[in-house]
MDAnalysis code that builds the backbone (N, CA, C; Angstrom):
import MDAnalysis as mda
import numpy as np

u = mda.Universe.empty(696, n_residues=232, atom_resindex=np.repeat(np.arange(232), 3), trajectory=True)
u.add_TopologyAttr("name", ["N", "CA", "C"] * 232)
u.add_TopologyAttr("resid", np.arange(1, 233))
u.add_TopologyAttr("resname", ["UNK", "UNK", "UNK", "UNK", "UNK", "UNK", "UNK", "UNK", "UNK", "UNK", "UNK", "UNK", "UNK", "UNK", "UNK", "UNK", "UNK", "UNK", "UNK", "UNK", "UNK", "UNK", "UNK", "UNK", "UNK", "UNK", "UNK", "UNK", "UNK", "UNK", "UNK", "UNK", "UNK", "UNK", "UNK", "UNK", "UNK", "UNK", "UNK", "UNK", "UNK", "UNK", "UNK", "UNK", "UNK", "UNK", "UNK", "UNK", "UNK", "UNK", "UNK", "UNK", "UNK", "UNK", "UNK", "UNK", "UNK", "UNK", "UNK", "UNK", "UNK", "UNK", "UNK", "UNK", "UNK", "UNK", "UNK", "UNK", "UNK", "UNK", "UNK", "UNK", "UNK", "UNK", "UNK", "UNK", "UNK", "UNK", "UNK", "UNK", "UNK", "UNK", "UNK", "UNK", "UNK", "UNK", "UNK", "UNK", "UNK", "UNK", "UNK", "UNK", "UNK", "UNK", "UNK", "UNK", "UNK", "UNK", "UNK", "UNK", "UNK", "UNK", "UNK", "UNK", "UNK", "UNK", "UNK", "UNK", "UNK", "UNK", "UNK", "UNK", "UNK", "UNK", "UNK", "UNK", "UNK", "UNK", "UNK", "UNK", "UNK", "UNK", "UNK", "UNK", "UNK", "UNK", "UNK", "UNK", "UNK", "UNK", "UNK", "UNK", "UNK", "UNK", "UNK", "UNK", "UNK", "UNK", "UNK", "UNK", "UNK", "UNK", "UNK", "UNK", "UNK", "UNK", "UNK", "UNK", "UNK", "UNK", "UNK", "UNK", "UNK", "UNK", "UNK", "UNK", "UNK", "UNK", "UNK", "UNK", "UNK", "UNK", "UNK", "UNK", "UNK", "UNK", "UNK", "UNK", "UNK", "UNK", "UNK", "UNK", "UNK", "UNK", "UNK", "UNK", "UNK", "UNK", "UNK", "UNK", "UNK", "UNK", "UNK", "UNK", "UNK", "UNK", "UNK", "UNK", "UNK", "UNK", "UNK", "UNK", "UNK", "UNK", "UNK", "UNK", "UNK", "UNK", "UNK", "UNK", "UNK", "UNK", "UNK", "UNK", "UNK", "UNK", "UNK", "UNK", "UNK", "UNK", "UNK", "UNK", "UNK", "UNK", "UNK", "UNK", "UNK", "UNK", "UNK", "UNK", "UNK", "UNK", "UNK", "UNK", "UNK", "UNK", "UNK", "UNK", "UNK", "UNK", "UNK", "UNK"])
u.atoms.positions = np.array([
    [48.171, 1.189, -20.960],
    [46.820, 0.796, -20.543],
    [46.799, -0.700, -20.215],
    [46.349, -0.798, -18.925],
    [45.569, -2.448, -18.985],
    [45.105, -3.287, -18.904],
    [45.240, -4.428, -19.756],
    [43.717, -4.927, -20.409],
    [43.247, -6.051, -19.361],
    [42.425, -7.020, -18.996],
    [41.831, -7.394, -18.658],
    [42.539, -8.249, -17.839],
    [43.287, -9.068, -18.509],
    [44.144, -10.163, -17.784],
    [45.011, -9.738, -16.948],
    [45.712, -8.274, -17.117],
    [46.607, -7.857, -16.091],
    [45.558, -7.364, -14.819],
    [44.592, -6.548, -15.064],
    [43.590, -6.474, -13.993],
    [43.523, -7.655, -12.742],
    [43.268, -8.643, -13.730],
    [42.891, -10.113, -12.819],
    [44.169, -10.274, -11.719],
    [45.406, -10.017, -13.033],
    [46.636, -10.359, -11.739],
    [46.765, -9.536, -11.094],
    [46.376, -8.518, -10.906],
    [46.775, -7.534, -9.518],
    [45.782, -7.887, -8.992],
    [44.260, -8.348, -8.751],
    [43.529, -8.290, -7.807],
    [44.057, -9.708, -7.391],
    [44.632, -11.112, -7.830],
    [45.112, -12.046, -7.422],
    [46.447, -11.992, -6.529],
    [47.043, -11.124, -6.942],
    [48.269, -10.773, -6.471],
    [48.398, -9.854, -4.781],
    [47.031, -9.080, -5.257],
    [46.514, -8.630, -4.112],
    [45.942, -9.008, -2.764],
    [45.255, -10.377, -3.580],
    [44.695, -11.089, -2.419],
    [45.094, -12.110, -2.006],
    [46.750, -12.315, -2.427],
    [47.847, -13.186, -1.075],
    [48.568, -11.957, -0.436],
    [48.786, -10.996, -0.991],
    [49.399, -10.383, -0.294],
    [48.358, -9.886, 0.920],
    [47.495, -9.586, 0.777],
    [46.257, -9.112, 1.874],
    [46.245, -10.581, 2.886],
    [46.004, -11.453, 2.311],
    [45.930, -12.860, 3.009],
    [46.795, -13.086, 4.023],
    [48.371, -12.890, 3.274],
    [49.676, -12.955, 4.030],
    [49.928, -12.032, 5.161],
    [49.574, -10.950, 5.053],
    [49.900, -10.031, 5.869],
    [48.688, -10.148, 7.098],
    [47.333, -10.369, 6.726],
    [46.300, -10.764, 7.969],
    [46.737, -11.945, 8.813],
    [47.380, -13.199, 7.961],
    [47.965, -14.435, 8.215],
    [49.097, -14.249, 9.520],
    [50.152, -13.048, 8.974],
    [51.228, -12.983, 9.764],
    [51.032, -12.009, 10.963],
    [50.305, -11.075, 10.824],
    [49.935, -10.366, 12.001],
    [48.960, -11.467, 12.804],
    [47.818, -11.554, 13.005],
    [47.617, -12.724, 13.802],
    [48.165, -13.913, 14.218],
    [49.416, -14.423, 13.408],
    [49.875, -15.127, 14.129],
    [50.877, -14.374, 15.006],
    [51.773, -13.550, 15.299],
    [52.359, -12.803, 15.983],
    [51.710, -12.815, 17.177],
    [50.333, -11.737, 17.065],
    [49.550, -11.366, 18.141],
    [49.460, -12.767, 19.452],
    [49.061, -13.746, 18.674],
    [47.853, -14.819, 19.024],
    [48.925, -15.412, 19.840],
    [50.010, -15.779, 18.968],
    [51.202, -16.741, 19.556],
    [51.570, -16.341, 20.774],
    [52.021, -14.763, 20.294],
    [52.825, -14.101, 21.576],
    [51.993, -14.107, 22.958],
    [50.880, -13.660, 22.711],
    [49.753, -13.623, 23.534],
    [49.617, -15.333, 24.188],
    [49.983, -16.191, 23.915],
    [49.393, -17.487, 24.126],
    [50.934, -17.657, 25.010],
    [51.964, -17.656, 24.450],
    [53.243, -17.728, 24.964],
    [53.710, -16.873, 26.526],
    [53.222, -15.860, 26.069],
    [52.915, -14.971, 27.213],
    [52.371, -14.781, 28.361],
    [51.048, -15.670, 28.034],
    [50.074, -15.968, 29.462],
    [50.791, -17.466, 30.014],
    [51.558, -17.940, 29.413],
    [51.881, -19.158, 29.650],
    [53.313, -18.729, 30.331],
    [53.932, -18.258, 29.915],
    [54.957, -17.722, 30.863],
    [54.909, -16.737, 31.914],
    [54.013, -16.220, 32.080],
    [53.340, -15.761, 33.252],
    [52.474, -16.495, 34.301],
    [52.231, -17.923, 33.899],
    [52.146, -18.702, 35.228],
    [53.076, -19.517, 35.169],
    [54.311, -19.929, 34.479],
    [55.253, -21.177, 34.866],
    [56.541, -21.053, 34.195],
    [57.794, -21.282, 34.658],
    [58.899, -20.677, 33.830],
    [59.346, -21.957, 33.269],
    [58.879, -23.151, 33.384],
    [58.744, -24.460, 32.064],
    [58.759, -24.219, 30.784],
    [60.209, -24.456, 30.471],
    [60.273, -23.709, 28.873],
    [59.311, -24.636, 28.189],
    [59.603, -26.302, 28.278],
    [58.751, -27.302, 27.603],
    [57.295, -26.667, 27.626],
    [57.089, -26.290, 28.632],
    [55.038, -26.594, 28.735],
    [55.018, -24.920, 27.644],
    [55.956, -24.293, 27.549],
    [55.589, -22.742, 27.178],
    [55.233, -23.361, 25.529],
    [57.052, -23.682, 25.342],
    [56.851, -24.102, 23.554],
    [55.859, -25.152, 23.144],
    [55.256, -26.390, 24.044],
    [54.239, -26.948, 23.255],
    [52.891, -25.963, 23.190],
    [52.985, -25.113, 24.315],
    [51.364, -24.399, 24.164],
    [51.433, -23.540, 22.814],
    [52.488, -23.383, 23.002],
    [53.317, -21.873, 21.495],
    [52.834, -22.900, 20.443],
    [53.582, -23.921, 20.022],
    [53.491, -24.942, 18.767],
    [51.641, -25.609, 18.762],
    [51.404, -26.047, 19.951],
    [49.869, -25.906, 19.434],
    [48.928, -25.193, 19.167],
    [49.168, -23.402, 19.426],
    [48.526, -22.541, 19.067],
    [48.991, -22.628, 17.833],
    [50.547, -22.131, 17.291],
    [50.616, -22.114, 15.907],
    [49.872, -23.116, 14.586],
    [50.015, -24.445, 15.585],
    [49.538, -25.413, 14.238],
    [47.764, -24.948, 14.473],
    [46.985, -25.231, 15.036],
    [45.705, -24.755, 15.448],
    [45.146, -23.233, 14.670],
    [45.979, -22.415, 15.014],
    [45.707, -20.972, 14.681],
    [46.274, -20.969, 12.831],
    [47.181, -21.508, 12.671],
    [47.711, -21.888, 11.265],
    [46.453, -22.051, 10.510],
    [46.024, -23.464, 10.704],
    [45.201, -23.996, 10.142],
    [43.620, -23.530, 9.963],
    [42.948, -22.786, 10.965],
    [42.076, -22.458, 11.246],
    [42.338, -21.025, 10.588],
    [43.102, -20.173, 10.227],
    [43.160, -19.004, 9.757],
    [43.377, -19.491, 7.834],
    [43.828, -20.635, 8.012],
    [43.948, -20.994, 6.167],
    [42.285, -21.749, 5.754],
    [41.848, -22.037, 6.747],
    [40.123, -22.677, 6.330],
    [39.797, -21.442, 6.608],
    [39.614, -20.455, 7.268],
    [38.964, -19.003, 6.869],
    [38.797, -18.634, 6.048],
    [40.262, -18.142, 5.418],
    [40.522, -17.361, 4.020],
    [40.029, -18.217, 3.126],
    [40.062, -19.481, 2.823],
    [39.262, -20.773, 1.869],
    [37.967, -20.209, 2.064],
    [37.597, -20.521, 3.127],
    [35.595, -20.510, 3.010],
    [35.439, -18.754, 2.388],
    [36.189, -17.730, 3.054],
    [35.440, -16.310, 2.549],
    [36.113, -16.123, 1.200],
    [36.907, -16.694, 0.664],
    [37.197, -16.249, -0.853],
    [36.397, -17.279, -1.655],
    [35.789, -18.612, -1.083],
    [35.376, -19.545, -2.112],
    [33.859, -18.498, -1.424],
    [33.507, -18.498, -0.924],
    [31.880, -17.602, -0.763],
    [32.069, -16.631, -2.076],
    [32.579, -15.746, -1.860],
    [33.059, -14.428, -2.400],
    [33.042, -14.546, -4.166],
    [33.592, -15.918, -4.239],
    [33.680, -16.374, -5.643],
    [32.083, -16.819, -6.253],
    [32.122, -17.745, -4.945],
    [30.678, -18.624, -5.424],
    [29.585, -17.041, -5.898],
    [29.414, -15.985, -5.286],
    [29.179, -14.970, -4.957],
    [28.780, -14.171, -6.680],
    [30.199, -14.159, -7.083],
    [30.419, -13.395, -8.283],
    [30.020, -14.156, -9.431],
    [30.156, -15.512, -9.254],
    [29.232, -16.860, -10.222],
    [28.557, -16.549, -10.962],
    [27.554, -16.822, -9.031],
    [26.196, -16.207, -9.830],
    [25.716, -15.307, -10.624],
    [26.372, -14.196, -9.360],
    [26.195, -12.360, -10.458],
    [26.175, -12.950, -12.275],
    [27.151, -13.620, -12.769],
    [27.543, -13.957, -13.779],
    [26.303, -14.529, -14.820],
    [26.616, -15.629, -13.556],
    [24.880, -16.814, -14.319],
    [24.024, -15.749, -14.383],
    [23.375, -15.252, -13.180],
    [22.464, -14.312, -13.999],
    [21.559, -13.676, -14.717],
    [23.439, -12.722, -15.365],
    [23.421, -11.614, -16.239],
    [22.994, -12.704, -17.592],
    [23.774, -13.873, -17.372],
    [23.923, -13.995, -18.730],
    [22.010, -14.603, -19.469],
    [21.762, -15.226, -18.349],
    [20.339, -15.518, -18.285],
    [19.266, -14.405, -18.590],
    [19.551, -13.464, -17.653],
    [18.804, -11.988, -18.286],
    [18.923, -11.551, -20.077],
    [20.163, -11.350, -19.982],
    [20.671, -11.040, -21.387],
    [19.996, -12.010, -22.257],
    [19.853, -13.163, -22.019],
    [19.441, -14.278, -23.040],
    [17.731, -14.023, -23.230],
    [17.137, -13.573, -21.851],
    [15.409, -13.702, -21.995],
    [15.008, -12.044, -21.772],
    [16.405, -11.268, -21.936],
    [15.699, -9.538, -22.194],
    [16.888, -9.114, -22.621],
    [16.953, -9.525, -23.669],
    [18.274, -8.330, -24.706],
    [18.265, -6.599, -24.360],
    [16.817, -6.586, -25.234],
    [16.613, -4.996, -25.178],
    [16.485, -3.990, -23.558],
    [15.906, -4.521, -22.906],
    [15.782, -4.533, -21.276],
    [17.544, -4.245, -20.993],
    [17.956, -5.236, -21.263],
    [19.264, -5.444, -20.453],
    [20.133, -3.960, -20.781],
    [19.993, -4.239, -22.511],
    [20.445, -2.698, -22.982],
    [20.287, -1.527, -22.554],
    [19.155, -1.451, -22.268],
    [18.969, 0.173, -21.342],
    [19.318, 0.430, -20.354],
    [19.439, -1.083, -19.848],
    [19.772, -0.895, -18.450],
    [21.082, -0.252, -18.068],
    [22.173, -0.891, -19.495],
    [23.182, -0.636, -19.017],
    [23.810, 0.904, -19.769],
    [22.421, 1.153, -20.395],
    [22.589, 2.636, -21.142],
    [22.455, 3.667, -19.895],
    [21.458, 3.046, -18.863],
    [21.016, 4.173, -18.036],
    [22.453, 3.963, -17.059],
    [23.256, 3.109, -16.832],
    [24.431, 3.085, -15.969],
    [25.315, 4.212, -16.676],
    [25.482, 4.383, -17.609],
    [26.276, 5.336, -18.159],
    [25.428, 7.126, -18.048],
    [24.814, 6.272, -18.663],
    [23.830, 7.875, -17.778],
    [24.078, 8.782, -16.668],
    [23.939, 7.803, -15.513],
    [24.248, 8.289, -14.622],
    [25.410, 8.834, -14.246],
    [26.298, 8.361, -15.253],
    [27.778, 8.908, -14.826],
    [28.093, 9.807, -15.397],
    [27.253, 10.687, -16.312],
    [27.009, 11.827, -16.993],
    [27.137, 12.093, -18.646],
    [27.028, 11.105, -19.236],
    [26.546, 10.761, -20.485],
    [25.307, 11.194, -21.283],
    [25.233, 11.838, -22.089],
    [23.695, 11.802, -22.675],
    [23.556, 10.652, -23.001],
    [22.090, 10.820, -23.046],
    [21.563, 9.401, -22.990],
    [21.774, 9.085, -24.587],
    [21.953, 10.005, -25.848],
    [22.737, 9.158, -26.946],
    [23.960, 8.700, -26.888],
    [24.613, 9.042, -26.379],
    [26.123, 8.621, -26.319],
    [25.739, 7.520, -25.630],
    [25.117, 7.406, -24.584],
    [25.256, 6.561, -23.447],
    [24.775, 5.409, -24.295],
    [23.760, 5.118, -24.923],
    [23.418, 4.429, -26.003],
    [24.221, 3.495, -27.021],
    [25.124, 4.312, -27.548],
    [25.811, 3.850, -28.098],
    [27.049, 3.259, -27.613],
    [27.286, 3.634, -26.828],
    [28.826, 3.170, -25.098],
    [27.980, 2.109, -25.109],
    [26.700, 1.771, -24.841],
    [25.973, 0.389, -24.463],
    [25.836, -0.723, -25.499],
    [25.434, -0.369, -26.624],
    [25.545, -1.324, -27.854],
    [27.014, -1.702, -27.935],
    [28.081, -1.081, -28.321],
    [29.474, -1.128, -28.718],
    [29.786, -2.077, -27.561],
    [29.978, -1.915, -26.792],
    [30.080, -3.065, -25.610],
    [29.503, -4.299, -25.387],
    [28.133, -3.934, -25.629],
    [27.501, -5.200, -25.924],
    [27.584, -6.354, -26.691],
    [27.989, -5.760, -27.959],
    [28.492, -6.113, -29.008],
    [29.642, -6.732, -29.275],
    [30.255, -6.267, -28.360],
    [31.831, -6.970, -27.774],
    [32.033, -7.961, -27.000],
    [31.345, -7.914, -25.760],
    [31.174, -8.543, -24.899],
    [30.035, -8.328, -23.595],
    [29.180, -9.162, -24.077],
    [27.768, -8.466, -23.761],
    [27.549, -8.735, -21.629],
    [27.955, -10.030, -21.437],
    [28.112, -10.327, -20.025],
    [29.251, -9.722, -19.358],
    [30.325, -9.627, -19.850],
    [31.306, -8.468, -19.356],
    [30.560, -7.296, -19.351],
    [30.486, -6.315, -20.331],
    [30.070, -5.506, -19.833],
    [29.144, -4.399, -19.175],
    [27.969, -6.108, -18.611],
    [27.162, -5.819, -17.429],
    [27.412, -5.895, -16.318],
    [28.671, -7.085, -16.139],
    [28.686, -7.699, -14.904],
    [30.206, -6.753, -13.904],
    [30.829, -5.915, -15.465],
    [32.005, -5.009, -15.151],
    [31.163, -3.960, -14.283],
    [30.443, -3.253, -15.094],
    [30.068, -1.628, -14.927],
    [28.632, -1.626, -14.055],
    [27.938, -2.876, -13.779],
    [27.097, -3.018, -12.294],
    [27.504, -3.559, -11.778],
    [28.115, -4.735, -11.476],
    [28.822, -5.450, -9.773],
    [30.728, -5.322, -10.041],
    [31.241, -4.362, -10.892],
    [33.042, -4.668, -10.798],
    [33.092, -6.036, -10.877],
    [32.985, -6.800, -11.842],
    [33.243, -7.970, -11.774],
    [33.513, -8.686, -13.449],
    [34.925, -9.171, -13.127],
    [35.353, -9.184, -14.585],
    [34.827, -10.978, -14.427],
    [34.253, -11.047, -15.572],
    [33.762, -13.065, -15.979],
    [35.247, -14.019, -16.008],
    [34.998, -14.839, -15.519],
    [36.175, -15.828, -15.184],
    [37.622, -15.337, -14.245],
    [37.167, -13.734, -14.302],
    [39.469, -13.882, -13.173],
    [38.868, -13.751, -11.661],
    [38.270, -14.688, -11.630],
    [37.912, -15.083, -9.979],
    [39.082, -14.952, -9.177],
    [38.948, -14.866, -7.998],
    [40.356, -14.786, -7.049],
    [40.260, -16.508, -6.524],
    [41.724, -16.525, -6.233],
    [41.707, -17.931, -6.072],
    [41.813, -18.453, -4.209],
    [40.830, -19.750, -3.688],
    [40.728, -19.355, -2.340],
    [41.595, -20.203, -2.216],
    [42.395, -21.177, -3.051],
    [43.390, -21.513, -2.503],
    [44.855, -20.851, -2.272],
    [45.085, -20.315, -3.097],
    [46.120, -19.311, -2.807],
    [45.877, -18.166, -1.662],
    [44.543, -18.557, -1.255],
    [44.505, -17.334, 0.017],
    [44.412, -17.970, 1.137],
    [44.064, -19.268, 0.827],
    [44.248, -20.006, 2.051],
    [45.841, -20.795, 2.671],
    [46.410, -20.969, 1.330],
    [47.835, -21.253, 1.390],
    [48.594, -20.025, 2.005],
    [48.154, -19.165, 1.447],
    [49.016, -17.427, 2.485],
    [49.137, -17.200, 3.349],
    [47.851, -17.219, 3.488],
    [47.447, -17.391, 5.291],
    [48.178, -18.013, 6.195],
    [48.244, -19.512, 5.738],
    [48.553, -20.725, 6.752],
    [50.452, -20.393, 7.143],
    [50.839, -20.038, 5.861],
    [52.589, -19.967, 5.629],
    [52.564, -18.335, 6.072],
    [52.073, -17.483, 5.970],
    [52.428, -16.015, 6.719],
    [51.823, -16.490, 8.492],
    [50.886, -16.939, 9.101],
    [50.784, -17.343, 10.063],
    [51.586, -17.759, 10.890],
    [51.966, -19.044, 10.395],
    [53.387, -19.945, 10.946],
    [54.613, -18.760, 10.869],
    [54.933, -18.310, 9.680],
    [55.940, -17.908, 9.894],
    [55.750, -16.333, 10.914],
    [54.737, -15.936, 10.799],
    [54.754, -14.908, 12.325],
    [54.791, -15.322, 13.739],
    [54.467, -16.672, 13.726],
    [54.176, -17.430, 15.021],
    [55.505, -17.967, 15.540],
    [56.507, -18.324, 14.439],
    [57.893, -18.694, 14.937],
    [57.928, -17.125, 15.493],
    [57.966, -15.904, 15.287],
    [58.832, -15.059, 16.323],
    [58.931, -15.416, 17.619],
    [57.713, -15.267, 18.143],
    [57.369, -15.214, 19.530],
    [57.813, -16.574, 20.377],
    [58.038, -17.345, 19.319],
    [58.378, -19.291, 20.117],
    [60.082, -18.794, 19.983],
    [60.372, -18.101, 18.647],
    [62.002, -18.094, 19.488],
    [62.598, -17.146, 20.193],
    [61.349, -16.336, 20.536],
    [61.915, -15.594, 21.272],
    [62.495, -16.437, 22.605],
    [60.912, -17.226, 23.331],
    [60.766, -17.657, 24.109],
    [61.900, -18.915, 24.204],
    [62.282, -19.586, 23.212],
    [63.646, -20.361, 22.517],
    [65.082, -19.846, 22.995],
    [64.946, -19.274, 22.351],
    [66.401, -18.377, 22.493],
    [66.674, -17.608, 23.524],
    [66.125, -17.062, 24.137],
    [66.651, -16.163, 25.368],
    [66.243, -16.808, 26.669],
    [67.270, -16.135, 27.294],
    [67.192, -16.624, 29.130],
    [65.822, -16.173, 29.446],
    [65.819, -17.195, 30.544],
    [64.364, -16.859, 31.784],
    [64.142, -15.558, 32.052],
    [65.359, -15.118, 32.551],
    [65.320, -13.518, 33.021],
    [64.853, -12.731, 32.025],
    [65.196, -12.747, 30.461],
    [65.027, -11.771, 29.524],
    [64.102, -11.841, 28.891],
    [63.405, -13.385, 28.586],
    [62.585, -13.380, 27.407],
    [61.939, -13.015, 27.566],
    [60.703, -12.738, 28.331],
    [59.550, -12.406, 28.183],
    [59.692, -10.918, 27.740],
    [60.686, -10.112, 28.153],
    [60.691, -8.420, 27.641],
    [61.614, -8.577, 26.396],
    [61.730, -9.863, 25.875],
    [62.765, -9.742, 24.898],
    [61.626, -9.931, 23.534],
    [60.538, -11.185, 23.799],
    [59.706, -11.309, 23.022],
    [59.127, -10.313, 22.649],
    [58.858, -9.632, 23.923],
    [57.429, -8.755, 24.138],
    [58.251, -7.264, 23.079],
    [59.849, -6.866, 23.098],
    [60.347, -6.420, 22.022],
    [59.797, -6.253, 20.561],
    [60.559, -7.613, 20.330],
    [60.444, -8.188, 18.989],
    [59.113, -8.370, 18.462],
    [58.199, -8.300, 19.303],
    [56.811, -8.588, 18.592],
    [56.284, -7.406, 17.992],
    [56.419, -6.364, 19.190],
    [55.942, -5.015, 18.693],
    [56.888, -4.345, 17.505],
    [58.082, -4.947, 17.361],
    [59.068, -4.611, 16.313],
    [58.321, -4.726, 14.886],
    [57.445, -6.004, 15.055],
    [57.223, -6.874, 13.797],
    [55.471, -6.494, 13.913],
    [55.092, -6.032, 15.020],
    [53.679, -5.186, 14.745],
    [53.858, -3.962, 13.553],
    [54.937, -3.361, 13.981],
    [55.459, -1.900, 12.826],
    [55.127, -1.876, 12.172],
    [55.795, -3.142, 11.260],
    [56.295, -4.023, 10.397],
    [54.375, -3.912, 9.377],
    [54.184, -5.403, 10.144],
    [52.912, -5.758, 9.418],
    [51.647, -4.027, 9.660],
    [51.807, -3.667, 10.319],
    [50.783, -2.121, 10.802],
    [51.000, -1.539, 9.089],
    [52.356, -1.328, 8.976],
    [52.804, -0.460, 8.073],
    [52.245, -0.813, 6.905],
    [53.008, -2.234, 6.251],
    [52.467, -2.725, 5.300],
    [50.931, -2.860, 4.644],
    [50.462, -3.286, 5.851],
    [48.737, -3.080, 5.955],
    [48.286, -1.572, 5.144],
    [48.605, -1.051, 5.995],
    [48.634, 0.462, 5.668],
    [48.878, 1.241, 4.456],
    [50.063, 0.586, 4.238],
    [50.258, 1.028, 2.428],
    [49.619, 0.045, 1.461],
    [49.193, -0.762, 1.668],
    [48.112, -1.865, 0.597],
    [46.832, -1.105, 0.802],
    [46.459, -0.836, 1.661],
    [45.104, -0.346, 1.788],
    [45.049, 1.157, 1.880],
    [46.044, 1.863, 1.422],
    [45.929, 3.169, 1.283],
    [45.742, 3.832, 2.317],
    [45.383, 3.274, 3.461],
    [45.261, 4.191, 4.908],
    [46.308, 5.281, 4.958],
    [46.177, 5.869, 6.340],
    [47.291, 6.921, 6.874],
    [48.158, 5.457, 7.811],
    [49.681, 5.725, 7.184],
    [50.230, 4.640, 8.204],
    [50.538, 4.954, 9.793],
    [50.695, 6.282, 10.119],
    [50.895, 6.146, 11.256],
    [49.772, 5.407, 11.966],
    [48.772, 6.119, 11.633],
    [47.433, 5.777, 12.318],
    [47.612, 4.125, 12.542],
    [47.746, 3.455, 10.996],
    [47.026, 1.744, 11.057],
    [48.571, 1.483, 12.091],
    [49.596, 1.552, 12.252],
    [50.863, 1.369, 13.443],
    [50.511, 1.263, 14.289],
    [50.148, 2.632, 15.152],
    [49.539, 2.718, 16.159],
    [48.585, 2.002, 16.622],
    [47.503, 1.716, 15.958],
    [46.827, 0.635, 16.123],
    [47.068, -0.436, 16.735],
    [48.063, -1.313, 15.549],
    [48.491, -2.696, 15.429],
    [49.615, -2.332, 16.664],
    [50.208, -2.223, 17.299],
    [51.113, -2.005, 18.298],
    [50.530, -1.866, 19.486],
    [49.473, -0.806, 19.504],
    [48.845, -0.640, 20.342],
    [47.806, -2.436, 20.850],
    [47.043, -2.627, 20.112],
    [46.079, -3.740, 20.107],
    [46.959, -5.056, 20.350],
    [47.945, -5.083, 19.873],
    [48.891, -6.516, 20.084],
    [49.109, -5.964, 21.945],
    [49.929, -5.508, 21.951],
    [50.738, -4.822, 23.234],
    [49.618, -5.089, 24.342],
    [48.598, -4.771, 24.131],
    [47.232, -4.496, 25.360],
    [47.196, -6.555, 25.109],
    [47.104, -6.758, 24.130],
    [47.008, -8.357, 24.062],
    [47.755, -9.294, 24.983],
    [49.293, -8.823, 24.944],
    [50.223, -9.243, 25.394],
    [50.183, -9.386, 26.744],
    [50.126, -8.097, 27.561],
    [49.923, -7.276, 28.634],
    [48.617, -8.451, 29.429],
    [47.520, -8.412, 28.864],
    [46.505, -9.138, 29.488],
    [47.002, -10.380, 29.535],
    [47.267, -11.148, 28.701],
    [47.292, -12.668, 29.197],
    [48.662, -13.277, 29.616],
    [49.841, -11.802, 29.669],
    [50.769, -12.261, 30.413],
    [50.475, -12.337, 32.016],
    [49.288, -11.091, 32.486],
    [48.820, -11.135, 33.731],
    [48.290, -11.558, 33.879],
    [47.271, -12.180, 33.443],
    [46.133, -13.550, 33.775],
    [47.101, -14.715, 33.853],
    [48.154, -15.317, 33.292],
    [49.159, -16.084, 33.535],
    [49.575, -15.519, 34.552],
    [50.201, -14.329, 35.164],
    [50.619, -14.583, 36.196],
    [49.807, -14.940, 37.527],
    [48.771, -14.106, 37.442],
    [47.591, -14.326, 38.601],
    [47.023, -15.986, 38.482],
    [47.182, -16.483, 37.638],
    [46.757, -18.154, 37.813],
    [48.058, -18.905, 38.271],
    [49.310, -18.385, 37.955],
    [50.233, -18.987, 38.554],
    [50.608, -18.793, 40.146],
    [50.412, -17.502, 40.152],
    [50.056, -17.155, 41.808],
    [49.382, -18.104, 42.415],
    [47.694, -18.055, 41.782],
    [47.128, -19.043, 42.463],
    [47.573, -20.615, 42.923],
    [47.948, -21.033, 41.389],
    [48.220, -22.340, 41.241],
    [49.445, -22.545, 42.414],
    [50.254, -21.992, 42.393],
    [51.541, -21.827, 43.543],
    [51.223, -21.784, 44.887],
])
């Protein structure tokens, strides 16, 4: 069985890994996509990799102040829930009690049992177990927004190098179908993972993520080319 503190670390544990994996699939997408329209109007490796490296640092950064602001909301969020309960509890003891007698209730308890499930708890830990069994919310194992913002920024970058070495490493002739490869390789990849964290059906979330990158790719490699047309 377990107890409280291990709870906390899997939902912490959970939410870099969720972080990381949103982090690294968007940077993939975004990069490749940015790299892509850019090599579709000009075969200037220089002008490709600074547009690549300023999307990455840009998209980096801006995806690690995301995950900061919605996990520090999220927190600020559960605070309160906290403050509160505990405020209620302090200016309606008996109130509060029923309240959380009738939560058990509902989950099919007689209302003596349920009664006594409510005191015994109370009794234990009276703001826990209001703030558990009406909002899921254990007092103090907040998730942390810096560690979700740090995930982010380092799964980002490091999805965003694919697509720059692709464009790096291979000839004029190849890269662009060499990137455009490797990206959807590493769509699989993150689709899959996604997929098994969140319990989905994986083919389905794959398909998706392969699909949605690929159509990404596809568009702003041809809008790069049609502006390079023009520009030419």
């Amino acid at each position: 069985m377990t107890d409280d503190r291990d709870g906390a670390a899997l939902a912490e544990r959970s939410n870099k890994i969720r972080a990381a994996v949103l982090g690294a699939n968007d940077g993939i997408v975004s990069t490749a996509g940015l790299v892509l329209g850019v090599a579709g109007a000009t075969t200037n490796t220089e002008a490709i990799l600074v547009a690549g490296l300023a999307g990455l640092v840009a998209g980096a950064l801006s995806m690690a102040a995301g995950e900061y602001v919605s996990v520090s909301s999220q927190r600020d969020i559960e605070q309160s829930a906290v403050a509160h309960e505990q405020q209620e509890l302090a200016d309606h003891p008996e109130q509060e009690l029923a309240e959380l007698a009738s939560v058990f209730e509902s989950r099919g308890l007689s209302a003596e049992v349920a009664h006594e499930v409510a005191v015994e708890l109370t009794q234990r830990d009276a703001v826990g177990a209001h703030t558990r069994e009406e909002y899921g919310i254990e007092p103090g194992a907040y998730l942390n927004p810096w560690a979700a913002g740090v995930s982010s920024l380092v799964a980002f970058t490091v999805g965003a190098l694919l697509p720059l070495l692709g464009m790096a490493l291979f000839g004029v002739d190849v890269r662009v179908a060499a990137t455009f490869a490797a990206v959807l390789v590493a769509l699989v990849v993150t689709g899959y993972v996604s997929a098994r964290l969140g319990g989905a059906a994986v083919a389905r979330a794959v398909v998706r993520n392969v699909v949605g990158g690929a159509l990404a790719m596809a568009v702003t490699y041809g809008i790069g080319l049609l502006i390079g047309g023009a520009v030419g």
